[in-house]
C-alpha positions in Angstrom: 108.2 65.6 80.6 107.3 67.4 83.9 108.6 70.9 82.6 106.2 74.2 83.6 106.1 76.9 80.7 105.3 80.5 81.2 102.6 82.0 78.9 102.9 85.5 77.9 99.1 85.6 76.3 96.6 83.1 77.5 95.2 80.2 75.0 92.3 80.7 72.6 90.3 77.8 71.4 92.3 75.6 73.0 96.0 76.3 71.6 98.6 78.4 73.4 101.6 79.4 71.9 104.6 79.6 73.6 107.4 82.2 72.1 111.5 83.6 73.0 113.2 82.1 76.2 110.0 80.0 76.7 110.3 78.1 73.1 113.7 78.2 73.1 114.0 76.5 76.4 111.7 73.4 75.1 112.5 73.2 71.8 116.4 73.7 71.8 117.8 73.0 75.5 114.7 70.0 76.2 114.5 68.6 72.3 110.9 68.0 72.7 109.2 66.3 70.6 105.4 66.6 69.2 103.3 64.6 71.5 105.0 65.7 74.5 103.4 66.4 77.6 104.1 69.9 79.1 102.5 72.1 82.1 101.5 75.5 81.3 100.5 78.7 83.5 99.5 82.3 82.9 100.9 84.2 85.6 97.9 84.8 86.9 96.5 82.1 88.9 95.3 79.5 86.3 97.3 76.4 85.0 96.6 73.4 82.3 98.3 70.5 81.2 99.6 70.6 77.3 100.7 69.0 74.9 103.0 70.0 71.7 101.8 70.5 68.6 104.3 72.1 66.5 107.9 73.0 67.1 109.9 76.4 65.3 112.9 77.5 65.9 111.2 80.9 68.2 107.3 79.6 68.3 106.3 76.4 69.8 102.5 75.3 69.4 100.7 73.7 72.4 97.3 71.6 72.6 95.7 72.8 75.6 94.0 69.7 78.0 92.9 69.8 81.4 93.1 72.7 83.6 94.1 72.7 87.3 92.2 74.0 90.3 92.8 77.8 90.5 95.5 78.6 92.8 94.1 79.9 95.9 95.6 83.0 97.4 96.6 83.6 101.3 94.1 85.8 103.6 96.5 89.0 103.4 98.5 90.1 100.1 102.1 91.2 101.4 103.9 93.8 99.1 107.6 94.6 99.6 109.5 97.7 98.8 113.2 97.2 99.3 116.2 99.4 98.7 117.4 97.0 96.3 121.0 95.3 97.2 123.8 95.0 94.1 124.3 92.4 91.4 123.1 88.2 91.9 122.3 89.1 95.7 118.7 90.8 93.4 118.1 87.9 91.6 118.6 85.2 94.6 116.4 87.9 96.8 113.6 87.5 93.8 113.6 84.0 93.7 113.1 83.3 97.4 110.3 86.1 98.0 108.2 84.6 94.8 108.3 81.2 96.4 107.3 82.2 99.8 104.5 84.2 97.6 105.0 87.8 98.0 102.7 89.2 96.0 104.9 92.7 95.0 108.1 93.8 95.2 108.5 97.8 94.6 112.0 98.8 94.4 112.8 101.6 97.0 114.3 104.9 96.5 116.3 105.7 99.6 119.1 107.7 100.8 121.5 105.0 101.4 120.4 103.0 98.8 123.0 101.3 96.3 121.2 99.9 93.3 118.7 101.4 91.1 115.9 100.1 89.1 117.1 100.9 85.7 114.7 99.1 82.9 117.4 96.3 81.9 117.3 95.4 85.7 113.8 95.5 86.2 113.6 92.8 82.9 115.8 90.9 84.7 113.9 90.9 87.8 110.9 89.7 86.2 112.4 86.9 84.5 113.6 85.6 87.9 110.2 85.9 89.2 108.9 83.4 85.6 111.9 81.1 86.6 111.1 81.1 90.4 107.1 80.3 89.6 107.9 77.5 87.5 110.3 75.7 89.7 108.4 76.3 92.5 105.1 75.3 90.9 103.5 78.9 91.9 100.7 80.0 89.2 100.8 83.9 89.7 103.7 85.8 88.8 104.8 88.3 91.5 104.4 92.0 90.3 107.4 94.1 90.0 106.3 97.4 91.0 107.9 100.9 89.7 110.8 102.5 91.7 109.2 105.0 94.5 110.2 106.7 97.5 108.9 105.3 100.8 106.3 108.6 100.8 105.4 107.9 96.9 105.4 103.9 98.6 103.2 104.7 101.3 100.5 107.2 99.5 99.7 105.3 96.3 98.8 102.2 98.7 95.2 101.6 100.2 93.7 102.9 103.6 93.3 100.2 105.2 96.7 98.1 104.2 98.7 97.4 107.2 101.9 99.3 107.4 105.0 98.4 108.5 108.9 99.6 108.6 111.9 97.3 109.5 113.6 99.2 112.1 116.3 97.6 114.9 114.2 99.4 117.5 111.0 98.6 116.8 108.3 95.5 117.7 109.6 92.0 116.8 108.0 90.8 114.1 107.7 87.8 115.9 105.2 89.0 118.2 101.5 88.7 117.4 100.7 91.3 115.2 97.2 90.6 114.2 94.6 90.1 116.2 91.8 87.3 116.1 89.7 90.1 114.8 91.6 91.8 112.5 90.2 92.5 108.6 93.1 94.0 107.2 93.7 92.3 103.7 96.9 94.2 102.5 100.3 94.4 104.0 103.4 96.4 103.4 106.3 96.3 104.9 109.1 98.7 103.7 113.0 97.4 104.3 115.7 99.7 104.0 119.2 99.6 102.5 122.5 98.2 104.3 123.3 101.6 106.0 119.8 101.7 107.3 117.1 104.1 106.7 117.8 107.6 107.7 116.0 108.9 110.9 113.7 111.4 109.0 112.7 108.2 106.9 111.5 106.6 109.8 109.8 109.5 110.6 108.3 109.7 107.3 106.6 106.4 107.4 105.6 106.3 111.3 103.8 109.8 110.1 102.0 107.5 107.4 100.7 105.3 109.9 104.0 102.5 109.5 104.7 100.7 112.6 108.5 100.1 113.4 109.4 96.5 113.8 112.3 94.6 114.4 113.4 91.4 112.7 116.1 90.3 115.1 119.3 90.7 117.5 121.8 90.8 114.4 121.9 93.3 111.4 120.6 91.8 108.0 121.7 91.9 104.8 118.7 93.5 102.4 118.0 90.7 101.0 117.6 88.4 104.3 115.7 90.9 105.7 113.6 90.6 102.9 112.9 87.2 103.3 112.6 87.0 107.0 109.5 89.3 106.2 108.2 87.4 103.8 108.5 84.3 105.6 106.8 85.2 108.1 103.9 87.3 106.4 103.3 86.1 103.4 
């Protein structure tokens, strides 16, 4: 059984427990068996093989065996804050940016913006994120930030994080935008809604040091811009 499990509280002494969707998943939908060999990971960078101990209905016990190298993480973190598109387009959005390895997605409040970040949708945002790291084999869950404004965005982040806004007029993001010399270990880029961010938001963000880039000739949906970003960032 090559199945990855998400645990919600690390092992002790060598058992982990795995409880709700998680359980349900391999006890019901997989019908494992004790003996069976599983994957586990914490969701923070660390991963071990398994194997079942004891099977309940909403609590599945796990011998924990070897563990595998720590996941390494890339030279710069890259957050996200998006003005978050409606319905599935969220979820599909979620899943791509975790396996390109975003490492946090903040859910931006903006003029034009569609969707909020109400608690039930924020859940569902981090489940994808559990889904996306198993089937992708990534070991650290992607943080879903708390809904700010792109001025709350940019003045909670650090000084020396790289700042940038998707903007049709600005650089393309194509174009080298680090230097051979550059220490900068933090990047945010900040992608407005469909209608586009308002000219005083742009304003707002080239004030806090954000530099305007472009990622392309044709208009993007939220979440492609999204992803364009992160793929080639991250």
């Amino acid at each position: 059984m090559s199945e990855r499990f998400f645990l919600a509280t690390p092992p002790r002494d060598g058992v982990a427990v795995l409880v709700g969707d998680e359980a349900r998943h391999l006890a019901r939908v997989l019908r494992a068996k004790v003996g069976d060999a599983v994957t586990v990971f914490d969701g923070r960078g660390q991963a071990w093989e398994a194997t079942v101990a004891a099977l309940g209905r909403e609590k599945v016990s796990l011998d924990i065996g070897a563990a595998h190298p720590t996941e390494t993480v890339g030279r710069r973190s890259l957050t996200l804050a998006v003005a978050l598109p409606k319905g599935d387009r969220q979820k599909w959005m979620v899943e791509k940016i975790t396996e390109l390895g975003v490492a946090r997605l903040v859910p931006l409040i903006t003029t034009r913006g569609v969707a909020e970040a109400t608690d039930a949708a924020t859940a569902r945002l981090e489940r994808g994120v559990i889904e996306a790291c198993k089937q992708c084999g990534r070991d650290t869950l992607m943080e879903i930030g708390g809904a700010e404004s792109i001025t709350g965005v940019l003045a909670a982040i650090a000084a020396e994080t790289r700042k940038m806004i998707a903007d049709p007029g600005g650089v393309p993001l194509a174009a080298p935008l680090f230097t051979e010399h550059d220490t900068s270990t933090a990047v945010l880029v900040l992608v407005g809604p469909e209608g586009g961010f308002t000219s005083a938001e742009v304003a707002a963000a080239e004030a806090a040091g954000a530099t305007r880039v472009s990622l392309g000739h044709h208009i993007l949906r939220v979440e492609t811009a999204a992803i364009a970003a992160a793929a080639r960032l991250a």
